[in-house]
N, C-alpha and C positions, 0 to 999 in steps of 0.2 A: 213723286208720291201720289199725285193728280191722276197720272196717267196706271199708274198700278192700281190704284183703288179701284179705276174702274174696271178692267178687264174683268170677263164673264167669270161666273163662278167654276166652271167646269177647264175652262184655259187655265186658270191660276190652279186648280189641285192639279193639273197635267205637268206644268210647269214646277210648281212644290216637288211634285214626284218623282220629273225629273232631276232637278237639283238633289233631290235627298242620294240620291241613288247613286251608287260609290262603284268606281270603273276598276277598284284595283281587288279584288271577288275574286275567287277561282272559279267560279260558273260563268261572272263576265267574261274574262281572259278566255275560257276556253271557247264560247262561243263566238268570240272574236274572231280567232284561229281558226275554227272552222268555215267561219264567214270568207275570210280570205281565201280560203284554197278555192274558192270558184266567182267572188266576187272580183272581176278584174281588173276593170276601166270604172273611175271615178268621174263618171260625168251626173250632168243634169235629167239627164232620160235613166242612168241606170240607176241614181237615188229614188226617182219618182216609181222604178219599176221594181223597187226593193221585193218589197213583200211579196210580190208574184214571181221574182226571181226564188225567192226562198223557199215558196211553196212548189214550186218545181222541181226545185231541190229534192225535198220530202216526197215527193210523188215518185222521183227517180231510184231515192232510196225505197220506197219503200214496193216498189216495182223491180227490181234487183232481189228483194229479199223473197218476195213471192216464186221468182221462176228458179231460186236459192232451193226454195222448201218442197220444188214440186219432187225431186227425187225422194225425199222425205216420207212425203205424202204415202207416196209410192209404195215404201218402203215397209209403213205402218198398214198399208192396205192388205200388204201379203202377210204380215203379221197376224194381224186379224183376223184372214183367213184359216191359216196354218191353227192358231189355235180352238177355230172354232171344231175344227176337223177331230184337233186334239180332245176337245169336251165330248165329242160324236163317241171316239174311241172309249175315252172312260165308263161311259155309259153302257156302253156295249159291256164292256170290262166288270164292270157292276151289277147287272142284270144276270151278267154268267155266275158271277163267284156266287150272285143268290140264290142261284137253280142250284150248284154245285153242295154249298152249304144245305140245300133241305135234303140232297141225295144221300153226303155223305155224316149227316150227322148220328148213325146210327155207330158210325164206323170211329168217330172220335168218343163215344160215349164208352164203347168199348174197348178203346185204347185206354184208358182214364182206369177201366176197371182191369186193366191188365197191368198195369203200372203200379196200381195200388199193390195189387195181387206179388208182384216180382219184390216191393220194397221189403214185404213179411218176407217169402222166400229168404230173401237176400240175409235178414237178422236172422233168423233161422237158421242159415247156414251160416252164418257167426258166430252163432252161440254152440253150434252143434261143433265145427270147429275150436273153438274156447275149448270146449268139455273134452275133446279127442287130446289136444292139446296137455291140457293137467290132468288128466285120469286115465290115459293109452298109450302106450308105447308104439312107435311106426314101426315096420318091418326092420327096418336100415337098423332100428336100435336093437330090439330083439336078435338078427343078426348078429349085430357086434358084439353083444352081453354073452353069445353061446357057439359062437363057432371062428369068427374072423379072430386073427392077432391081436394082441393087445395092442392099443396104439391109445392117440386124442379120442377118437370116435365111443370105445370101449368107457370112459371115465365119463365123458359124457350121458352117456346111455344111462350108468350106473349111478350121476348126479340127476337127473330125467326121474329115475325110478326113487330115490329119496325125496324127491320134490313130488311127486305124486302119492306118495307114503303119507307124506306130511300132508298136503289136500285130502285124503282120506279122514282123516283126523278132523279136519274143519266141518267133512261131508256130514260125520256120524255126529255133527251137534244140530242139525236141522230135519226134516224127517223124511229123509234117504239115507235112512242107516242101513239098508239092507245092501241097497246099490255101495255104499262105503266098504261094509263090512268084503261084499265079494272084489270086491278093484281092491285092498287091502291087502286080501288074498292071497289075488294074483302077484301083488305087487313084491309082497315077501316073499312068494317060490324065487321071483326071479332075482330079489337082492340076495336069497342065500346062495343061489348056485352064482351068481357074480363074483361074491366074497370069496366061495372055496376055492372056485378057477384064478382070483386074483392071488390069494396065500400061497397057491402051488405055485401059479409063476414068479412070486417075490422068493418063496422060497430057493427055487431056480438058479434065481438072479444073483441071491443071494450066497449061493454055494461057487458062483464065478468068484464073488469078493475075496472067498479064503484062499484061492487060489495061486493070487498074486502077492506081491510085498505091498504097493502103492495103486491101486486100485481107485479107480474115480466111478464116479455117481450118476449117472445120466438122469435127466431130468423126470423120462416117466418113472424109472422106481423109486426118485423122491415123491410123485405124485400118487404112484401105488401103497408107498408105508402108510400117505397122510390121509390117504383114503383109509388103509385098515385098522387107524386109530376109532375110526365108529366101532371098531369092534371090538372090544379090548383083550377078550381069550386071543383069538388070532395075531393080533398086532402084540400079542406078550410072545406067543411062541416063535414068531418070526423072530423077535428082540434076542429070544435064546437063541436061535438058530445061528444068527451074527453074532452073538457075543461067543459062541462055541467055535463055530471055524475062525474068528478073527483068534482066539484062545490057541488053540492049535500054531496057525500063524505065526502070531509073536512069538511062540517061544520055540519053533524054530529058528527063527532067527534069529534072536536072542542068544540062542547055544548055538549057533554059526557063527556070530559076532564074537564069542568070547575064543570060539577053539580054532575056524576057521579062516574069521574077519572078511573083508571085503570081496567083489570077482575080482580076480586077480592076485589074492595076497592084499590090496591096498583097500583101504588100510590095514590095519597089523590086527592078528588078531589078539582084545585084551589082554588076555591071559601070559602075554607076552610079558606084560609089565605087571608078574604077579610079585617079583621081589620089590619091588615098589610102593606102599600098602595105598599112600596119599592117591598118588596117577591111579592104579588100579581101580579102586572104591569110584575115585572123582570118574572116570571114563564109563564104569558102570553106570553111576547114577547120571548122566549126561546120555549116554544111549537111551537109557529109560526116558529119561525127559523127550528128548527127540523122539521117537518111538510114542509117547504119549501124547505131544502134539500132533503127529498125522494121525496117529489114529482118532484122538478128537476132534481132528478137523472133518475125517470119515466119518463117523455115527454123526455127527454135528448137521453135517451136505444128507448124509442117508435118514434121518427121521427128523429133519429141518425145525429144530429148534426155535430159528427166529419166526414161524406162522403163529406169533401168540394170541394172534388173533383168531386164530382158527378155534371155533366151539362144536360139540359134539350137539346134531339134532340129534342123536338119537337121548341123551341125555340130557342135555340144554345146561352144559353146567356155565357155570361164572368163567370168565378171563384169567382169572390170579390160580382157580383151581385146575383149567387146562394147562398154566405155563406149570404149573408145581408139579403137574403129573408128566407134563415135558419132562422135564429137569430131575425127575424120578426115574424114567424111564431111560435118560441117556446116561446118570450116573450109575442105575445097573448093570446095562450093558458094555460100559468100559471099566466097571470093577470086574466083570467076567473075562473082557479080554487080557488086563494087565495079571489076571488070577496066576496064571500059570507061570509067570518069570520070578513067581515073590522065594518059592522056597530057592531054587538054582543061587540066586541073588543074596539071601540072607547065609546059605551055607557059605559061600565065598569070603561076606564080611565075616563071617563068624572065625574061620582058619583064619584070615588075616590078623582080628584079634587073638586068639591063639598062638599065633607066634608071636607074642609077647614084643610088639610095638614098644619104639623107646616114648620117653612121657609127651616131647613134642609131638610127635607123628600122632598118638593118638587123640591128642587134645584139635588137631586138627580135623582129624577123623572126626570129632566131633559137632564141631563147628558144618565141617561139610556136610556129614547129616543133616545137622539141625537146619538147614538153609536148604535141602533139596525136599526134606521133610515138609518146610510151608510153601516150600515153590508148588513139587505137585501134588498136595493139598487143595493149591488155589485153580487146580486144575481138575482134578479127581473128584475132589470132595473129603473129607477130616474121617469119615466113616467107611473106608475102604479097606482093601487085604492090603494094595500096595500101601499105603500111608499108614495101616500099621503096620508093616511088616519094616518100612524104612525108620519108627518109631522105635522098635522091637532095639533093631542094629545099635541106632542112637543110643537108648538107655544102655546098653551093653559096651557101645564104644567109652560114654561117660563111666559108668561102673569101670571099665577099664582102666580109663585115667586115674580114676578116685583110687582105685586101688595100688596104680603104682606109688602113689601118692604117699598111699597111708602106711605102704613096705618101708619106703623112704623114710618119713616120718619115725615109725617104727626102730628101723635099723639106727637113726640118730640118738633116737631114746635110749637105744642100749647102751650107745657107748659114747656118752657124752666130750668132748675132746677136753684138754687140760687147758687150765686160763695161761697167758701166755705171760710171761714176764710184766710186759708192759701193758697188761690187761685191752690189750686190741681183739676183735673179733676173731674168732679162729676161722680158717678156707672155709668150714662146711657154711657160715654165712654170705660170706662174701658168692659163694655157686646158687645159693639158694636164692639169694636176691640174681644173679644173674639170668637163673632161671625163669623168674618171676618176669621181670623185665622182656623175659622174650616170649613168652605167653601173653602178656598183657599188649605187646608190637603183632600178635598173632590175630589178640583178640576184637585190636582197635584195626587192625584190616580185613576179619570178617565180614564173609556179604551176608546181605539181609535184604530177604525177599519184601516186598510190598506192604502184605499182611501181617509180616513176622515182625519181631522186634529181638534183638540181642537179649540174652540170656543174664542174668544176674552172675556178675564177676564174686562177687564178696564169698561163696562158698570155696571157690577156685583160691581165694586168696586166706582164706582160712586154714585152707589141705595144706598149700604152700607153705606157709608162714609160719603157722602156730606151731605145728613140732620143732622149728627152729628155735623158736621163743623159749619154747618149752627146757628146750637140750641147751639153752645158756640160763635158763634158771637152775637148771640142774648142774651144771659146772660149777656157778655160781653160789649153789650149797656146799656140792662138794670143796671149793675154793677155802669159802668159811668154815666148813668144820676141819682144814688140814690149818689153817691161819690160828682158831681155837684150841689146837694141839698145842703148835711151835707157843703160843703166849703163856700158852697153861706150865710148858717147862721151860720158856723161859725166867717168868716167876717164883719156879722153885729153885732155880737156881741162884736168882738174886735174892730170896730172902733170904741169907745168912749174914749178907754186906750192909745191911739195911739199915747203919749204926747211926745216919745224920740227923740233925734235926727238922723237924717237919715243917719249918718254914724252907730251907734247904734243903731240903727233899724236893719242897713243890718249886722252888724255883732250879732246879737242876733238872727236873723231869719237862721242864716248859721249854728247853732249852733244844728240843729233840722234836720232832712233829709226834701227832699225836699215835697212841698202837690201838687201834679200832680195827678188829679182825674184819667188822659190816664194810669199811668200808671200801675194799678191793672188790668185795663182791657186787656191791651198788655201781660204784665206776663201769667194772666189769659190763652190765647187762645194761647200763648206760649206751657204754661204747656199741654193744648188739645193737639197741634198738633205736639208736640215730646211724646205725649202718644200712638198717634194713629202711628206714623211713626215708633216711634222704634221697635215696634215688627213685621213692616212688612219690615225692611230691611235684612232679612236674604230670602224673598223669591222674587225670580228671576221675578213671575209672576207680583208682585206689583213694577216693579221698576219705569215705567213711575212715577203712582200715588207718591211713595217713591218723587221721583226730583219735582212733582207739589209741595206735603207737603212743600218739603225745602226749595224752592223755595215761600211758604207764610211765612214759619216761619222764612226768611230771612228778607222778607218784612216787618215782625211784629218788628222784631228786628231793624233793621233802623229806623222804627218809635221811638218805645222804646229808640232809645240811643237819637233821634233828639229831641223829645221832652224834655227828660230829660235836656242836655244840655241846651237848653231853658229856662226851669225852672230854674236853675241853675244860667246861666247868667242872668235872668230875676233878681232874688232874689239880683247879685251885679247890676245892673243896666246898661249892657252891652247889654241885647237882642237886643235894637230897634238901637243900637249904629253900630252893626258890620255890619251893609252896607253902613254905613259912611266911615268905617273903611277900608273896601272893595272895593272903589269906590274911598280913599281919592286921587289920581293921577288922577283923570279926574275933580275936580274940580278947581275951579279959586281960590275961597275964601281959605287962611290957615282952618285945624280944631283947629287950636287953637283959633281963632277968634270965631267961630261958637260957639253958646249959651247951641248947644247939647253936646258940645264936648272940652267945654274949659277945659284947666290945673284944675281950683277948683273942677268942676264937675266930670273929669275925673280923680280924684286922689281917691275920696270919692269912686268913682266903683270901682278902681283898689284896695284900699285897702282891703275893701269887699272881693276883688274875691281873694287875697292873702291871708286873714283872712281863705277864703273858704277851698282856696287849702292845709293852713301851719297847719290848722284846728284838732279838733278832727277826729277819724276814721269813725266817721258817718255823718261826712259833707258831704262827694261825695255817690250815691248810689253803695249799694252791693247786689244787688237785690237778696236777700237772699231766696226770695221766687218762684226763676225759679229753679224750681225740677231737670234738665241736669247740671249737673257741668261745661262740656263743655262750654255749651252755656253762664252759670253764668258770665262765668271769659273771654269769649269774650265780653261780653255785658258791660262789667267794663271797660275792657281795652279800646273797643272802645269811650266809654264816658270819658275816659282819655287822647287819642288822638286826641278828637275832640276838647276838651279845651286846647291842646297844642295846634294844630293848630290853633285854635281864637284867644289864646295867643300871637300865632304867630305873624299873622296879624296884632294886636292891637299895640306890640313891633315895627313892621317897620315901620305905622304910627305914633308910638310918636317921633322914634327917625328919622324921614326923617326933614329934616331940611325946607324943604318945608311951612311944615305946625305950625313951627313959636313958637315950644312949649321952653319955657327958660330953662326948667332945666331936659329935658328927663331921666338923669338918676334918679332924685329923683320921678319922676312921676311912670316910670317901672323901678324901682329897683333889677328888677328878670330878668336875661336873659330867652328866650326860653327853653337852655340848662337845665339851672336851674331846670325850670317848671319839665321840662319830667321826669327828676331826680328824682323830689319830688315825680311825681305820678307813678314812677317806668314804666316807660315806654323807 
């Protein structure tokens, strides 16, 4: 402690210093390492000669680095030079361009005013080009509008000169209308001699078409029509022109198809199958059809329908008004070509009708009309020669039918046939419904164009039907007034015999079915008109007619059960009784007082009508002879129910105490109940 405290101030911070001072440093370490690569021998003289070793060191290096840098040196001296040389140069270089620049500056000033000068030029000739452009036509066009072929070039030229038409027009709203007015001028000389050299050549073109059978279109004279629609006189006369040779045309052909037929004989010609009316007619109007599609497909390709976009400058009309005047224009022209084949063609069907077609063939005739009728309709148009002319046939083949029809009819009326024993339909029903039946198999496989719709059946089945109807209602009178004879002398001859008494009377006459002359004739047109009805209830077309039948043969039937009834009650002495019976509550007088209707009188009816009801099975009718079973056994029941019901009646007036009768049960004996019981109802 003694000995440290005293050491000099300057030995101890060397000492401190050294102690602070840390060997494990990456600047110690490396300085170490370099120390060693030339520090060798570890003696006493080389520590004491440390420091002048190391500064020898530093001298070596830095005498190594020196004679390192002299090539350097060297290097940057020529440098040096080189650029100064280079400074030399620019100078020179800079002094020139300034002499040069005071010489030639007159010469760029002048360039500046020539450039300006070329940039006007330049718009100038833009604008002057622009104007030659829309209001001049080039040589090349002029050319092609007056002497070269028609070709692309021509249409061009002639589009050139409409378009500059038009620019005139815009000219003469600013104030060069003078300049307008003469380029306008010009412009129309050269659109009308365009137009008249294009109509001659369309016309041309056009006179090739009539020439051939199948002729096609080539693209410039679709493009020459659609141009001479700007004109409408010219583009209508061309329209005749086609519709004229195409007219000629068809009906050559037309009358080679019918007399000649195909090259070769094949196919046959028409007229081959003129004993045939159906094949005939149908082959005609199937040529036409064909025949009217190419050629629609022709005018169609030749004045190009679908351009509805295409509008008239010279007109500027609407869209809807150019397609309509389309559509005007092509329906003309092929009501002019189909013009010529309509009389050849109506004459044909007409002979055909003429020889008196049997009633199927014509009703077919019909039908095939009426379906080629809206076919080319949907192709022609509703207002044409051929669509009336195939209209004309129709009504005539129809008139036809109707009239065999109504001969038929007719001839039935006259001679009505006789009812048959067993009150059955007579043949002429049973043919007529067969008949029916295969018109209405005719009518249910009719074709039917798109537009069209089948014809109403219910006339057809009226022609048919009703003079049938007709001619067994007339049998059916005549029936009864020969039944009203036989009754009238049968009568006369039983009234001599007549000696029984009239309770035995009535029950001996009950004992017998009943003699009602109505009702053979009611049966009778019964049996017709479930003849004619049932076999037209499976077809959908007859069902109106179907509900009129049912609808009489219900009527008949009401009759049938009313009258029976009648007869029935008449036979006990009841008929003229039950509106007494009916009425007995609004009178004053008892019916038992009454002379029609007293207890003695009305016991004699009632037993009768008991006798009738408790009777044999052939007391009430069974009308055995209505051919429907159906109908048999409602026509029974109902005339079972009607005589309960009367029953009925007759039971409240005996036993209403009103009417003063002394012993009602022994009068009706039978309740109501009873009654129904008996007659199964």
């Amino acid at each position: 402690m003694a000995s440290t405290v005293g050491l000099a101030p300057g030995l101890s911070r060397k000492l401190k210093k050294v102690l602070e001072c840390r060997t494990d440093t990456p600047d110690l370490v490396a300085s170490l390492n370099a120390l060693s690569s030339f520090y060798d021998e570890n003696s006493a003289h080389a520590r004491r000669n440390l420091r002048s070793t190391i500064e020898k060191r530093a001298l070596q290096i830095n005498s190594e680095f020196l004679s390192a840098a002299d090539s350097t040196q060297i290097a940057l001296d020529r440098v040096e030079e080189e650029v100064n040389a280079l400074a030399d140069c620019c100078d020179k270089i800079a002094a020139a361009l300034s002499s040069s620049a005071e010489t030639t500056s007159d010469i760029i000033s002048t360039t500046e005013r020539l450039k300006q000068e070329l940039e006007v030029t330049t718009q100038r000739q833009e604008i002057v080009g622009c104007f030659l452009r829309d209001y001049q036509l080039s040589n090349e066009e002029i050319k092609a509008l007056r002497e070269d072929e028609l070709d692309e070039s021509f249409f061009q030229a002639l589009s050139h000169v409409q378009e500059i038409h038009s620019n005139c027009k815009l000219l003469l709203r600013t104030h060069h209308q003078r300049a307008g007015l003469e380029l306008m001028g010009v412009m129309a000389m050269y659109q009308e001699g365009a137009y008249e050299r294009l109509c001659r050549w369309v016309q041309a073109e056009c006179r090739k078409l009539g020439d051939t059978d199948n002729p096609e279109v080539g693209d410039l004279l679709r493009t020459a029509v659609r141009c001479l629609k700007e004109k409408p006189a010219l583009f209508k006369y061309c329209a005749e022109e086609v519709g004229n040779l195409r007219h000629n045309a068809l009906f050559r052909r037309f009358i080679s198809a019918l007399t000649r037929g195909g090259p070769g004989g094949m196919p046959r010609p028409i007229e081959v199958h003129a004993h045939d009316p159906l094949r005939y007619v149908g082959d005609m109007l199937g040529w036409l059809h064909q025949a009217l599609a190419s050629e629609r497909e022709l005018v169609h390709a030749l004045f190009d329908i679908d351009s509805a976009d295409h509008k008239s400058t010279a007109k500027q009309t609407t869209e809807n008004d150019s397609l309509k005047a389309a559509e005007s224009d092509f329906t003309f022209v092929l009501d002019r070509i189909f013009e010529g084949v309509c009389r050849p063609f109506k004459v044909r069907v007409e002979q055909v009708l003429q020889s008196q077609p049997s009633l199927i063939i014509s009703y077919k005739l019909t039908n095939t009309l009426e379906f080629y009728s809206y076919t080319i309709s949907d192709l022609l148009g509703r207002d044409t020669a051929l669509c009336n002319t195939i209209g004309l046939v129709k009504d005539a083949a129809q008139k036809t039918f109707f009239d065999i029809l109504k001969t038929r009819g007719e001839k039935l009326l006259r001679y009505p046939p006789p009812v048959a024993i067993d009150l059955s339909p007579p043949p002429a029903v049973r043919e007529g419904v067969s008949l029916t039946l295969e018109i209405i198999e005719n009518y249910n496989s009719m074709m039917v164009s798109a537009s069209g719709e089948k014809p109403v059946f219910d006339p057809v089945l009226s022609a048919l039907l009703d003079p049938i109807i007709k001619m067994c209602e007339q049998a059916a009178e005549a029936h009864k007034s020969k039944m009203s004879g036989q009754l009238t002398r049968r009568s006369r001859t039983s009234s001599d015999s007549s000696q029984l008494t009239s309770v035995d009377a009535l029950l001996s006459s009950s004992s017998s079915p009943p003699q009602n002359n109505e009702t053979p004739s009611k049966i009778f047109l019964i049996n017709c008109l479930c003849a004619i009805q049932q076999p037209l209830l499976r077809h959908d077309v007859a069902s109106q007619y179907v509900t009129n039948i049912g609808s009489m043969i219900e009527n008949h039937t009401n009759l049938l059960v009313k009258k029976e009834v009648d007869t029935l009650l008449q036979r006990c002495g009841l008929s003229d009784k039950m509106q007494i019976f009916r009425s007995s509550g609004t009178t004053e007088l008892p019916l038992s007082e009454r002379q029609e209707t007293s207890p003695a009188t009305l016991s004699e009816c009632l037993k009768a009508f008991f006798g009738l009801v408790l009777g044999s099975e052939g007391a009430l009718p069974e009308f055995e002879q209505i051919q429907v079973p159906k109908l048999r056994s409602e026509a029974c029941v109902r005339v079972a129910k009607t005589l309960a019901e009367d029953y009925d009646v007759i039971y409240r007036a005996v036993t209403d105490q009103q009417n003063g009768y002394p012993d009602p049960k022994s009068l009706a004996r039978h309740p109501p109940d009873q009654i129904r019981t008996i007659l199964g109802i």
